[in-house]
C-alpha positions as YAML, in Angstrom:
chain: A
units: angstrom
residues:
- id: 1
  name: UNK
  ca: [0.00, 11.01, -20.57]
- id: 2
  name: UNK
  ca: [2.47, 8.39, -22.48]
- id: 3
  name: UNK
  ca: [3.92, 5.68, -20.19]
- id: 4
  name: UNK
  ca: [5.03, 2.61, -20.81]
- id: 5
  name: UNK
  ca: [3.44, 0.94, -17.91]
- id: 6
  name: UNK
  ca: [-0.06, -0.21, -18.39]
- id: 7
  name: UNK
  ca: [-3.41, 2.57, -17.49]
- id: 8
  name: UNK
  ca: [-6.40, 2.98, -15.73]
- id: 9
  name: UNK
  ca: [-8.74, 5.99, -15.96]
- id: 10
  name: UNK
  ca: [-10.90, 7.09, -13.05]
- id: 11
  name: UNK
  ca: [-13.11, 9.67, -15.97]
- id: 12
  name: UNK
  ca: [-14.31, 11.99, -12.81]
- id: 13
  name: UNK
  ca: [-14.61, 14.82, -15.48]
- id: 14
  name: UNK
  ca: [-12.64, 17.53, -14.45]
- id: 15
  name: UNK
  ca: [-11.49, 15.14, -11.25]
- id: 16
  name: UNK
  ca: [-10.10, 12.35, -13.96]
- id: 17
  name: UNK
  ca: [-7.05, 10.95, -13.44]
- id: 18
  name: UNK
  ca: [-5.11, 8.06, -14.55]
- id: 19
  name: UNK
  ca: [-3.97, 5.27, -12.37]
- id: 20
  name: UNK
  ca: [0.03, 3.44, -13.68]
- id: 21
  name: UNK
  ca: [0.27, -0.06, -12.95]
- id: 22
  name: UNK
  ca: [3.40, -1.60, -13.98]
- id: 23
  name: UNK
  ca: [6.99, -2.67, -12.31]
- id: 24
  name: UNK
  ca: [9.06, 0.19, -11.89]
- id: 25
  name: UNK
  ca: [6.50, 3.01, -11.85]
- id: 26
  name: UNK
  ca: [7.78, 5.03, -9.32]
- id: 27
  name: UNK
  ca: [10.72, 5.64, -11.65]
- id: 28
  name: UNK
  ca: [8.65, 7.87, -13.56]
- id: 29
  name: UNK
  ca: [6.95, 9.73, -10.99]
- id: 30
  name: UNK
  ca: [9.00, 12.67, -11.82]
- id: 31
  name: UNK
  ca: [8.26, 13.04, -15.38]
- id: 32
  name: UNK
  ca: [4.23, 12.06, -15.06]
- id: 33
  name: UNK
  ca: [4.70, 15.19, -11.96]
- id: 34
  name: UNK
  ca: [5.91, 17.70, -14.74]
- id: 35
  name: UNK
  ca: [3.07, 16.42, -17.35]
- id: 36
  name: UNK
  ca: [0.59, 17.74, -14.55]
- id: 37
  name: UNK
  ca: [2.03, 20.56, -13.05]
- id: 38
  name: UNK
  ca: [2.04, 19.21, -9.80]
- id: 39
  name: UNK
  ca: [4.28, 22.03, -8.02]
- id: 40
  name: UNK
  ca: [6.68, 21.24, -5.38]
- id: 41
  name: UNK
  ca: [6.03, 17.96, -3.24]
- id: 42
  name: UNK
  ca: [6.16, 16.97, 0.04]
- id: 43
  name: UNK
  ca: [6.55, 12.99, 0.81]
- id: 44
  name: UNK
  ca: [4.72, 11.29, 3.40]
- id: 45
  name: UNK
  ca: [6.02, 7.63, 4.01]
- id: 46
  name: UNK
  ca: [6.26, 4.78, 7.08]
- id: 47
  name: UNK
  ca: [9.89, 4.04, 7.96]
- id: 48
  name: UNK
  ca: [10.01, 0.48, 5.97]
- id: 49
  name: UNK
  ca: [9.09, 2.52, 2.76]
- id: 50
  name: UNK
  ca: [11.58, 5.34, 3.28]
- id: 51
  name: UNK
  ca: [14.53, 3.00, 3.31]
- id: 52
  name: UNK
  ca: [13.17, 1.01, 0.24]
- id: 53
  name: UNK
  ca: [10.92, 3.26, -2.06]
- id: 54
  name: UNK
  ca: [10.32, 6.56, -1.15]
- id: 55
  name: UNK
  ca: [13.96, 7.30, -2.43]
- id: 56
  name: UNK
  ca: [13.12, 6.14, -5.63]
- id: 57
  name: UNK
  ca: [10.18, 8.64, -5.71]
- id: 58
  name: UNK
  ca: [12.47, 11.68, -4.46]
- id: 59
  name: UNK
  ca: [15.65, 10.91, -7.16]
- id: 60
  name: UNK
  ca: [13.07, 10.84, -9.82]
- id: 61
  name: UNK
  ca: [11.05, 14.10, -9.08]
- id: 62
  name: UNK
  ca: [14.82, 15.64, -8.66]
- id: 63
  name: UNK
  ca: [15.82, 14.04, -11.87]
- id: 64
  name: UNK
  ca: [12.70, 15.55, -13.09]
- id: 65
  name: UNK
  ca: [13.93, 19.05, -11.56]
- id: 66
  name: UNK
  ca: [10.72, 19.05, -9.07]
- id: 67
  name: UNK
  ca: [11.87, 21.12, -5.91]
- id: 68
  name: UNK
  ca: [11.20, 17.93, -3.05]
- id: 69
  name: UNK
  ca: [10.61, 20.45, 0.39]
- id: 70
  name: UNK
  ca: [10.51, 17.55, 2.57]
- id: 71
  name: UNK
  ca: [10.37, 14.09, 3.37]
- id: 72
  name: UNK
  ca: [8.18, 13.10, 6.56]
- id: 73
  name: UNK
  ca: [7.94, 9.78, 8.25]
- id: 74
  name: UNK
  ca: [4.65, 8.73, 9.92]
- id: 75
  name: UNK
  ca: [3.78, 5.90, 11.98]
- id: 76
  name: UNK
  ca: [2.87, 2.65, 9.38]
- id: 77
  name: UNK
  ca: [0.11, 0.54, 9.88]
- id: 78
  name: UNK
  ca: [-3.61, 1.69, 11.69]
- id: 79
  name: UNK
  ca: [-1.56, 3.88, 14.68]
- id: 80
  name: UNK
  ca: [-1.17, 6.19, 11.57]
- id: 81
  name: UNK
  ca: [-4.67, 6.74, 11.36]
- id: 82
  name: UNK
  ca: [-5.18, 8.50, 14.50]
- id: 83
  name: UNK
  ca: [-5.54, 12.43, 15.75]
- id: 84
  name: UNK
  ca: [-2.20, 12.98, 17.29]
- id: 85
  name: UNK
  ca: [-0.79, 11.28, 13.85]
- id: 86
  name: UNK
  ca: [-2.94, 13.66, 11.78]
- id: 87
  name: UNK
  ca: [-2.03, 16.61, 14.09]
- id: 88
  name: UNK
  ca: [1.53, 15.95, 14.09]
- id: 89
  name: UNK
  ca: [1.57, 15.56, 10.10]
- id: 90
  name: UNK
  ca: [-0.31, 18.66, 9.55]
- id: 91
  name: UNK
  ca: [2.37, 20.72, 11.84]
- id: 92
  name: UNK
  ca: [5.02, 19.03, 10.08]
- id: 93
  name: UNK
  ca: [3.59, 19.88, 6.30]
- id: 94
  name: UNK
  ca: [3.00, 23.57, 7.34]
- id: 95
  name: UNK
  ca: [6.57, 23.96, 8.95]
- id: 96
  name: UNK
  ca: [7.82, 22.77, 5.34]
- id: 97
  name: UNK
  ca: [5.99, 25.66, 4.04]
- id: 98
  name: UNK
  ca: [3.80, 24.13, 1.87]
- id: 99
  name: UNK
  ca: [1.74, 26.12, -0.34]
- id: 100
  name: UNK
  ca: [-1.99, 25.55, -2.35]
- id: 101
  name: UNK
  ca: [0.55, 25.05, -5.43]
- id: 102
  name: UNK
  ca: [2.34, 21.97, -3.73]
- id: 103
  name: UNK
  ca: [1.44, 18.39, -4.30]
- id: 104
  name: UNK
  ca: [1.82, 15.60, -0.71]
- id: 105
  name: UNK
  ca: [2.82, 12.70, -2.20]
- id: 106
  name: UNK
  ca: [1.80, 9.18, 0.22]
- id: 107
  name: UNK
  ca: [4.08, 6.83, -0.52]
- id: 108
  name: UNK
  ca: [3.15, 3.22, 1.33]
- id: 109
  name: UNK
  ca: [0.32, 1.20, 2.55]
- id: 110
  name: UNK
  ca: [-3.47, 1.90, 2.38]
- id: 111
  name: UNK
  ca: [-2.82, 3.44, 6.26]
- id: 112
  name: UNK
  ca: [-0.38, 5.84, 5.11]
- id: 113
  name: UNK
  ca: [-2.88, 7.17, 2.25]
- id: 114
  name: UNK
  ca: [-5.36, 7.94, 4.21]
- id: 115
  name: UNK
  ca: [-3.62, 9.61, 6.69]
- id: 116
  name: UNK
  ca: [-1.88, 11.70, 4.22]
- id: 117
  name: UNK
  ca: [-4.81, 11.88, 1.90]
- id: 118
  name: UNK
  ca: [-6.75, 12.96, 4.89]
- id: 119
  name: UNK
  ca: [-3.99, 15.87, 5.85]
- id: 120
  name: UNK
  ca: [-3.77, 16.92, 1.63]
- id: 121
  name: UNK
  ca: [-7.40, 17.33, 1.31]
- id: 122
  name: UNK
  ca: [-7.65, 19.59, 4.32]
- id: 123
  name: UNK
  ca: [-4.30, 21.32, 5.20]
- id: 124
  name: UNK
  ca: [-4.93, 25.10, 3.14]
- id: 125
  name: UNK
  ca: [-8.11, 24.00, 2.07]
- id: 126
  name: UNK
  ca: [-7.11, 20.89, -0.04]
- id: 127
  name: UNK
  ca: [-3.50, 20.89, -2.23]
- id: 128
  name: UNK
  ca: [-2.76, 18.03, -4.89]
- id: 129
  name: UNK
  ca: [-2.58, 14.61, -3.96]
- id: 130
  name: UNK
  ca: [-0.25, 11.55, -5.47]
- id: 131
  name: UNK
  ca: [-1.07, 7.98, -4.16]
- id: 132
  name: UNK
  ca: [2.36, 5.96, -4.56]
- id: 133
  name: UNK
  ca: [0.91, 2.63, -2.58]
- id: 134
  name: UNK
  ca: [3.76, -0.11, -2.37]
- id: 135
  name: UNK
  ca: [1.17, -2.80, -0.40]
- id: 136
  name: UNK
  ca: [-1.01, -5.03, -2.64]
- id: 137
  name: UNK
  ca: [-4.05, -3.86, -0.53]
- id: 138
  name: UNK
  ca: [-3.65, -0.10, -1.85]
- id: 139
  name: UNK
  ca: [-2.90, -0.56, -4.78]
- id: 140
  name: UNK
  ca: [-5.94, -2.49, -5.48]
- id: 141
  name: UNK
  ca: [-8.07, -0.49, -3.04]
- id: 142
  name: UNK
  ca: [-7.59, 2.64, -1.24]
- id: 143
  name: UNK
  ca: [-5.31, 4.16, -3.41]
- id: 144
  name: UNK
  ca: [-8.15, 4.59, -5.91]
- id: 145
  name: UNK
  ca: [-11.08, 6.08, -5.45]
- id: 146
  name: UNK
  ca: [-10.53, 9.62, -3.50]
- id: 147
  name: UNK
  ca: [-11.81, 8.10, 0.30]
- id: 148
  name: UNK
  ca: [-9.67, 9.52, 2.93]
- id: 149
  name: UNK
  ca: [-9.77, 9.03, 6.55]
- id: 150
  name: UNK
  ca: [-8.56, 8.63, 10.31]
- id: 151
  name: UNK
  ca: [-9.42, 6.61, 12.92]
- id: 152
  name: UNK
  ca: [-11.28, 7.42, 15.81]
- id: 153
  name: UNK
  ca: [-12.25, 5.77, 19.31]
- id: 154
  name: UNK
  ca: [-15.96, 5.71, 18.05]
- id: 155
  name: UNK
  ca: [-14.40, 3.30, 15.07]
- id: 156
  name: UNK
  ca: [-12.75, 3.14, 12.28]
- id: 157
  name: UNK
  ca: [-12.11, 5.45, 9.09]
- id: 158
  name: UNK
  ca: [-14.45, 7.81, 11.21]
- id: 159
  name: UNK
  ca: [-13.06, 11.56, 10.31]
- id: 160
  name: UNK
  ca: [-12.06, 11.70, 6.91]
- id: 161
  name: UNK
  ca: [-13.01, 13.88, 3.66]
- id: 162
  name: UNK
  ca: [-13.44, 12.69, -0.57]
- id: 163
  name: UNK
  ca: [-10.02, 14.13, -2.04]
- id: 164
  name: UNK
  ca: [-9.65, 12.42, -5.61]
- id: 165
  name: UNK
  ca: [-5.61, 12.16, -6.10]
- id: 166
  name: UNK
  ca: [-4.13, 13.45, -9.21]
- id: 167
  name: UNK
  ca: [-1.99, 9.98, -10.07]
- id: 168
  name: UNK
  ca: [-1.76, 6.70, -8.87]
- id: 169
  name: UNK
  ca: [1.77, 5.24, -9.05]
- id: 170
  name: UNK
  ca: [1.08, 1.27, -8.35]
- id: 171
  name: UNK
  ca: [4.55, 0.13, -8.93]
- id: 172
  name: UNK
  ca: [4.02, -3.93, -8.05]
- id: 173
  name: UNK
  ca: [7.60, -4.32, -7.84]
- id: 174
  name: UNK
  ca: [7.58, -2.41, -4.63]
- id: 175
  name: UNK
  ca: [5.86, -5.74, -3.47]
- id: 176
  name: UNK
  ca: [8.70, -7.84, -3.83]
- id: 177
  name: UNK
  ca: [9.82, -6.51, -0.06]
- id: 178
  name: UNK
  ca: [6.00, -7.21, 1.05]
- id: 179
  name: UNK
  ca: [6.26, -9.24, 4.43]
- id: 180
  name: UNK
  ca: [3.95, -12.74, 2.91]
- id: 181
  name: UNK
  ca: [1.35, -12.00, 5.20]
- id: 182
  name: UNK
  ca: [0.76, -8.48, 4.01]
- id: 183
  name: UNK
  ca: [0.26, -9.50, 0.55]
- id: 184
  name: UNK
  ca: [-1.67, -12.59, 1.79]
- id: 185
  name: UNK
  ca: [-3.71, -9.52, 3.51]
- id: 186
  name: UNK
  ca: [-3.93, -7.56, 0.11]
- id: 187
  name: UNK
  ca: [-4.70, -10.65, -1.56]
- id: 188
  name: UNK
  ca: [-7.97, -10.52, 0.60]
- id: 189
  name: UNK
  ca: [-9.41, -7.45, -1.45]
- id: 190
  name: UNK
  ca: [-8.25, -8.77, -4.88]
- id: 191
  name: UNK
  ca: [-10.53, -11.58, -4.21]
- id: 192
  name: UNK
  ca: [-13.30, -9.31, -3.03]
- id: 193
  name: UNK
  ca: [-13.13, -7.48, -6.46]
- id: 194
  name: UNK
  ca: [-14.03, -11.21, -8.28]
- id: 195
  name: UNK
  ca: [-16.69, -11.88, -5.71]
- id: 196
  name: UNK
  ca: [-18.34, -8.48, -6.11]
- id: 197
  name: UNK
  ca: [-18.90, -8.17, -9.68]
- id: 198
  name: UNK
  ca: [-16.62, -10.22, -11.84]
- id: 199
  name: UNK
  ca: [-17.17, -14.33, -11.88]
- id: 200
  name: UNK
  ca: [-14.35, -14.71, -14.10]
- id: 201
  name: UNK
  ca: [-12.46, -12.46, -12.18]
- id: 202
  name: UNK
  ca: [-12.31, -15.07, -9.22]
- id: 203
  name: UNK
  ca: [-12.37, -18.11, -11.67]
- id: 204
  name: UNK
  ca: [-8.53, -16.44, -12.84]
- id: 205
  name: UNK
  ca: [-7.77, -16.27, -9.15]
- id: 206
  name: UNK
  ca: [-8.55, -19.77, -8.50]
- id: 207
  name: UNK
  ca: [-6.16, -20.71, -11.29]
- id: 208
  name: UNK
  ca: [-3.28, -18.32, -10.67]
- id: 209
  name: UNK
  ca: [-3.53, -16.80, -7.20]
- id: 210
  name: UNK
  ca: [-1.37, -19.41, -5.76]
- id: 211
  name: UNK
  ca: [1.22, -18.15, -8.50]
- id: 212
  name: UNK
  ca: [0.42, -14.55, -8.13]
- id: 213
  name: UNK
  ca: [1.30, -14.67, -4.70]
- id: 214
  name: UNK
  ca: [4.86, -16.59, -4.66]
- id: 215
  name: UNK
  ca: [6.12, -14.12, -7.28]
- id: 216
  name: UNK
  ca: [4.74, -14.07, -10.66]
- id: 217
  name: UNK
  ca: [4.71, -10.15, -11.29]
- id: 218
  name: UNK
  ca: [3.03, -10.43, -15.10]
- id: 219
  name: UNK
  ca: [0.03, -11.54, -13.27]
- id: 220
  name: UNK
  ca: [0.31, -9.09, -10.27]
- id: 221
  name: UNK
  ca: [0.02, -6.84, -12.73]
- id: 222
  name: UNK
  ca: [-2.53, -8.14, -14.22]
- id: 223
  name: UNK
  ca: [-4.46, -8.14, -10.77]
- id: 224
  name: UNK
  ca: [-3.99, -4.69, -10.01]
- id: 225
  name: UNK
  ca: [-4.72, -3.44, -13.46]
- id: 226
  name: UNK
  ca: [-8.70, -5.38, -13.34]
- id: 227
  name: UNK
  ca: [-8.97, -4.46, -10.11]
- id: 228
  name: UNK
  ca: [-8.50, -0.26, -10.30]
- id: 229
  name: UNK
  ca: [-10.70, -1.22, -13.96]
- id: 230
  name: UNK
  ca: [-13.78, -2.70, -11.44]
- id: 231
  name: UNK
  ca: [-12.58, 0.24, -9.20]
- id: 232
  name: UNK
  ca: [-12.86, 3.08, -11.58]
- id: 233
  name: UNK
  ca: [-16.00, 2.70, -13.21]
- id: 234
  name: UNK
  ca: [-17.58, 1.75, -10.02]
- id: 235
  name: UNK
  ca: [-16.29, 5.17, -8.48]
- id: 236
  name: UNK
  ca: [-16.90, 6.85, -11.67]
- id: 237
  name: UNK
  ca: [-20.65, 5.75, -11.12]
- id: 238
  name: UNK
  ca: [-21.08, 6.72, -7.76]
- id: 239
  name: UNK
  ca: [-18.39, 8.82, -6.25]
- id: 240
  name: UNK
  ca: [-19.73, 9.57, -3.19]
- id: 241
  name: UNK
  ca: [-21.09, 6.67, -1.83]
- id: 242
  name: UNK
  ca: [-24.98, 7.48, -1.75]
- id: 243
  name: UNK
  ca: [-25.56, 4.08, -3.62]
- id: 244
  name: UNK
  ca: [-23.92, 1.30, -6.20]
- id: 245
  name: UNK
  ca: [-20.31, 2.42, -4.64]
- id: 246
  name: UNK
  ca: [-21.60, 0.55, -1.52]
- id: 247
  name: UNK
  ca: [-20.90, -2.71, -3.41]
- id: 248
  name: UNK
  ca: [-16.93, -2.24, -2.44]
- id: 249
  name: UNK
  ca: [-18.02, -2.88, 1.06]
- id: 250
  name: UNK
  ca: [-18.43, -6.52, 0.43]
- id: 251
  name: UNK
  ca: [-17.20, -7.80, 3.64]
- id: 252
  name: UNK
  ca: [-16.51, -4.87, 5.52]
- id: 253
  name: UNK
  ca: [-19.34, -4.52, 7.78]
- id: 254
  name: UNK
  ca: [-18.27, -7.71, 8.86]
- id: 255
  name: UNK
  ca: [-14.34, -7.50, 8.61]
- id: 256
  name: UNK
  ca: [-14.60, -3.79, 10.13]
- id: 257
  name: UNK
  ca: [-16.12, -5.34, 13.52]
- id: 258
  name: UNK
  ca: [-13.95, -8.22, 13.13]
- id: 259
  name: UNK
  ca: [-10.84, -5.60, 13.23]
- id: 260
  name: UNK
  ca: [-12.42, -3.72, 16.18]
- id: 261
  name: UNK
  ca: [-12.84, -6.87, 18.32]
- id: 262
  name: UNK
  ca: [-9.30, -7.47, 17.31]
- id: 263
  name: UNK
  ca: [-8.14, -4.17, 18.65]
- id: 264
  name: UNK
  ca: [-7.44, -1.93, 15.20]
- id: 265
  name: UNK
  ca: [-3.89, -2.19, 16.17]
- id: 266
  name: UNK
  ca: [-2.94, -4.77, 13.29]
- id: 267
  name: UNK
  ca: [-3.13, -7.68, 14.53]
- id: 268
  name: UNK
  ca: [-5.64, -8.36, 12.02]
- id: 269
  name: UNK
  ca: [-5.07, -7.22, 8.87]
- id: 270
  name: UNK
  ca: [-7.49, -5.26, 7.03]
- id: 271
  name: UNK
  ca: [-7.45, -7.96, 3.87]
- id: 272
  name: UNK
  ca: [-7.94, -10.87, 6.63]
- id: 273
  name: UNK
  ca: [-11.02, -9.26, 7.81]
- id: 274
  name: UNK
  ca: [-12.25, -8.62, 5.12]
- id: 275
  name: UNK
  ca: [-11.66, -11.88, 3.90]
- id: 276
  name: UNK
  ca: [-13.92, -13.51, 6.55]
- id: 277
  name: UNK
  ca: [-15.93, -10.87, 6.16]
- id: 278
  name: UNK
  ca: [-17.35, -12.20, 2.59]
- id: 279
  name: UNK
  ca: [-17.24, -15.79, 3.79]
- id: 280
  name: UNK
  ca: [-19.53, -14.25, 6.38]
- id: 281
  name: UNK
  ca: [-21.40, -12.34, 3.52]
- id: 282
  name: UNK
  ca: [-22.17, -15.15, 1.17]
- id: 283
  name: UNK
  ca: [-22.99, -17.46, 4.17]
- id: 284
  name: UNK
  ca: [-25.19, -14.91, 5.08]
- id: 285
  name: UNK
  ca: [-26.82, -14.65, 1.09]
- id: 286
  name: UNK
  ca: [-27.13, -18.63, 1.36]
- id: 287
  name: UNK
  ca: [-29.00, -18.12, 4.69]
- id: 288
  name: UNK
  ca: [-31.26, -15.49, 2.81]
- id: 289
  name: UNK
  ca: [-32.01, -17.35, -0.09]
- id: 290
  name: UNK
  ca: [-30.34, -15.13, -2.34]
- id: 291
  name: UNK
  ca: [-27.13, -17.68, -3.42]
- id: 292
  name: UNK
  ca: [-26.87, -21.02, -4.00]
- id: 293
  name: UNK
  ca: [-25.80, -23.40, -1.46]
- id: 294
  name: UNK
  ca: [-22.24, -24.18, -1.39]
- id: 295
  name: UNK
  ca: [-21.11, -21.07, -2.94]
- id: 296
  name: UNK
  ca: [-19.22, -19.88, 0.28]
- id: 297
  name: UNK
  ca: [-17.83, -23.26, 0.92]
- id: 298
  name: UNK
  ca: [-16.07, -22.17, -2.52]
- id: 299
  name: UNK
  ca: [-14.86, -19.44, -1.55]
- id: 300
  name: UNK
  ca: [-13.87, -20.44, 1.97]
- id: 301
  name: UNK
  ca: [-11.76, -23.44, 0.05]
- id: 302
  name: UNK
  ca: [-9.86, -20.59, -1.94]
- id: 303
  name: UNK
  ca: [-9.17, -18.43, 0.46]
- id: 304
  name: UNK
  ca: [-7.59, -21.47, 2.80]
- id: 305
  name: UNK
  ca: [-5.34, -22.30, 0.05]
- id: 306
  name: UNK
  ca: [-3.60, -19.47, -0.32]
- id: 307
  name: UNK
  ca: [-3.66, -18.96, 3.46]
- id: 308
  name: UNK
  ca: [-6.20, -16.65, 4.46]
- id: 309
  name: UNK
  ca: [-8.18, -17.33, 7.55]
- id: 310
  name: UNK
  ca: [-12.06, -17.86, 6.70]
- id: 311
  name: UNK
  ca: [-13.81, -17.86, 10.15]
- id: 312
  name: UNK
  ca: [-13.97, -14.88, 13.10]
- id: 313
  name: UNK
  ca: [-12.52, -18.15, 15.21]
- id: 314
  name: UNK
  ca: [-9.68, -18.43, 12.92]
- id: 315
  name: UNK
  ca: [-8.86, -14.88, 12.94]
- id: 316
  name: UNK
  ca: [-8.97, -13.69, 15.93]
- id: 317
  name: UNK
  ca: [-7.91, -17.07, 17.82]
- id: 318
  name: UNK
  ca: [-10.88, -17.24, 19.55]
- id: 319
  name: UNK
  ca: [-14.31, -16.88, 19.49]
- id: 320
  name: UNK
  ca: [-16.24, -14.01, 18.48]
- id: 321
  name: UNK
  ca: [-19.22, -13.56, 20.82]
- id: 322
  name: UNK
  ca: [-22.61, -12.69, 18.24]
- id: 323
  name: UNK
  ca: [-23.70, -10.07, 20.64]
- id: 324
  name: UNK
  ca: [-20.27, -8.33, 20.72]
- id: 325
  name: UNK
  ca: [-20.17, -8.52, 16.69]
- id: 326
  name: UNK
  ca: [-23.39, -6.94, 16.31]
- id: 327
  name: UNK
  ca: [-22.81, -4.60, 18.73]
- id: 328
  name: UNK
  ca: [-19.07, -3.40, 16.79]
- id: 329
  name: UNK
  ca: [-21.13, -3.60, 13.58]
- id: 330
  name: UNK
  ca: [-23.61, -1.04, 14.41]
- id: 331
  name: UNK
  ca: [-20.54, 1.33, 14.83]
- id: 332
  name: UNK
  ca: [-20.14, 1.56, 11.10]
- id: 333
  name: UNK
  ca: [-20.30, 4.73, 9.76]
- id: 334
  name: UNK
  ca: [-23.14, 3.20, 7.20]
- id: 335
  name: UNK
  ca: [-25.50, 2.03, 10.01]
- id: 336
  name: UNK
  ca: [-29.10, 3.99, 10.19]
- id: 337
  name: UNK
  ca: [-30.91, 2.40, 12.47]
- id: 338
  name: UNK
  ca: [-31.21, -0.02, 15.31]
- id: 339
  name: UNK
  ca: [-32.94, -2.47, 14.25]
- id: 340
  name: UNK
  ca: [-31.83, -2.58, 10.49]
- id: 341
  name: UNK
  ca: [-28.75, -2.67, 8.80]
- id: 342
  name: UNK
  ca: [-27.47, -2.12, 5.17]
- id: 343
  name: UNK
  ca: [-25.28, -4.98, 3.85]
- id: 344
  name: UNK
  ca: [-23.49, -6.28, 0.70]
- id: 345
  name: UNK
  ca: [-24.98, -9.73, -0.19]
- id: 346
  name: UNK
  ca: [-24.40, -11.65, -3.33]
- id: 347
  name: UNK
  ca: [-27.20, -13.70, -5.46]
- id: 348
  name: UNK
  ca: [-23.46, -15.55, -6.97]
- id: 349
  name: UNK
  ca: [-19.82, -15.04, -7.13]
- id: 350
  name: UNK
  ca: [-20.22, -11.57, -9.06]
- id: 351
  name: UNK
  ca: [-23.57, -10.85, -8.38]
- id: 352
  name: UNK
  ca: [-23.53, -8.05, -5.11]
- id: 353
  name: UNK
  ca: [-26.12, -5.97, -4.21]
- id: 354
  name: UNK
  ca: [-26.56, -3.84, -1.87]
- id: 355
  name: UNK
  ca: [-29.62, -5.16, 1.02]
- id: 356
  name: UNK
  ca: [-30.67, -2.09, 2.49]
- id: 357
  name: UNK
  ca: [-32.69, -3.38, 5.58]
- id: 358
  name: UNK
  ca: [-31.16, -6.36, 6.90]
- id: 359
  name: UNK
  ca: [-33.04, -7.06, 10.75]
- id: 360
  name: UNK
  ca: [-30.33, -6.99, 13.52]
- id: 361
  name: UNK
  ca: [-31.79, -9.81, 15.03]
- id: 362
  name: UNK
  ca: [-32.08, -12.02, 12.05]
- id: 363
  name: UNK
  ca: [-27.83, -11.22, 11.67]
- id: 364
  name: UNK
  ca: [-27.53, -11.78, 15.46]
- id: 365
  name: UNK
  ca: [-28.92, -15.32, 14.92]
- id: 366
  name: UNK
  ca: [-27.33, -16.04, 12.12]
- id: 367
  name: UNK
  ca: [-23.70, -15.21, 14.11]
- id: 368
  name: UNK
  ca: [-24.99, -17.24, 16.77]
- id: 369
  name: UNK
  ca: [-24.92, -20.54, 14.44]
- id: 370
  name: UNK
  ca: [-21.52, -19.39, 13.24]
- id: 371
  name: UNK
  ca: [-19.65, -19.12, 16.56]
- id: 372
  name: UNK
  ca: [-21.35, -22.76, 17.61]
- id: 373
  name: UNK
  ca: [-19.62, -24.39, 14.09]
...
């Protein structure tokens, strides 16, 4: 596949795919369509997106001759995610007559993805799937990677199926009409990539985030482009989740009961959560023994420059009872047990593992310290 834009493969085997990061790669969607064979499409987009992107997407597959059979709008942000959204979608995609031979391309934030990654990978039994995220958060995230899911009132990303996408479009020129906040939010999961696995990774970030952030789109790119690397071969590894994938949850078993308490209506942003969710994570490894003291003082000090909250008090405006957080965190899909939980420590920046046993009550204490700072 010849671009000029800069590539990422996910090597899946027959599953691979390649992920374009560059400004001004939804230009080219149509003629990386025809290199695959992708059929007709079908777009699924958020209102925002449909005045500024998704018509880039639909002149090029028409340039491209690629018949477009419709264009659907869906709710943006986390009221995507739900059954009435995913009903409504799927009613919507068969009414367009789509066919096993058409491709649903979701064009927008990490929300609109799964919801339309979630409807692809079951509507006729599964039809091909093109992730066009315009956020920083999905195109560093959920874009890659093949998870797909809806919401449901048990908790989050509940119902939901692996459908690998064909192509990833991350065009990170569509972030230049990014609200600050929501690539502050995204911004939160770059970071999380450094912390996880890649010390020099967050070292760069320290240097040039503040730049990243008011504009600089050679180093966007370069953001995007490490992360979907970290991404890849970490998916590649493990593609279903049944072990090292779990190291992308740094944070979230933390930020995902942080986003509960907060009402999963977006309020909090996923990236903020998860944001205080690996303050929380490293505090936790210091508390364990496992990193060295300081390192999520670090951390915390990075994050609050670039204006990121780093505390459940800061994020939610108010405090975070412990026996209401461990109570939202045994919700998780990845919980076992009652009196043990997996989690995502760290021995260092770069260094997560995955503890599989953590004691409730030990994590209950711990969160009992934290709400009395």
């Amino acid at each position: 596949m010849s671009t000029p834009h800069r590539q990422v493969s996910v090597p899946l085997g027959d599953r691979a795919y390649e992920v374009a990061v560059g400004p001004g790669v939804l230009g080219a969607a149509g003629r990386l369509h025809r290199e695959l064979d992708l059929g007709p499409a079908l777009i699924v987009t958020e209102p925002e997106v449909a005045e500024h992107h998704a018509p880039v997407v639909v002149e090029s597959l028409r340039d491209s001759n690629v018949p477009v059979r419709a264009v659907l709008e869906v709710p943006s942000g986390e009221p995507a995610k739900t059954y009435a959204s995913f009903e409504h979608l799927v009613e919507r995609l068969l009414a367009a007559e789509i066919r096993r031979d058409c491709s649903v391309y979701a064009v927008g934030g990490g929300c609109v993805g799964d919801l339309a990654g979630f409807a692809a990978g079951t509507v006729l039994r599964g039809v091909a799937l093109v992730q066009a995220p315009t956020t920083l958060l999905a195109q560093v995230d959920s874009s890659v990677g093949g998870k797909t899911a809806i919401n449901t009132r048990a908790g989050k990303n509940l119902l939901g199926v692996f459908h690998q996408p064909r192509l990833v479009l991350a065009d990170v020129a569509t972030l230049r009409t990014l609200p600050p906040r929501e690539l502050r939010a995204g911004y939160g999961e770059v970071v999380k990539y450094g912390l996880l696995g890649d010390a020099d990774l967050f070292g760069w970030l320290e240097r040039h985030g503040q730049a990243l952030l008011a504009g600089d789109e050679e180093l966007r790119t370069t953001a995007v482009e490490r992360c979907c690397r970290i991404k890849a071969q970490v998916v590649a590894d493990d593609e279903r989740e049944h072990g090292g994938r779990a190291l992308l949850n740094l944070g979230h078993t933390f930020g995902h009961a942080l986003e509960a308490e907060a009402g999963m209506d977006g309020t909090l942003r996923h990236g903020e959560a998860v944001a205080v969710g690996c303050v929380l994570a490293f505090r936790y490894s210091e508390r364990r023994g496992h990193a060295a003291a300081g390192t999520a003082d670090r951390i915390a000090r990075h994050l609050a420059q670039v204006g990121l909250p780093t505390s459940p008090q800061q994020a939610l405006g108010r405090p975070w009872s412990a026996d209401t957080a461990i109570r939202q965190m045994q919700s998780d899909k990845k919980i076992r047990s009652d009196d043990r939980m997996p989690l995502v420590l760290a021995r260092a920046i770069g260094g997560a593992f995955v503890a599989p046993d953590c004691s409730r009550d030990d994590i209950a204490a711990f969160l009992h310290a934290e709400s009395e700072n």
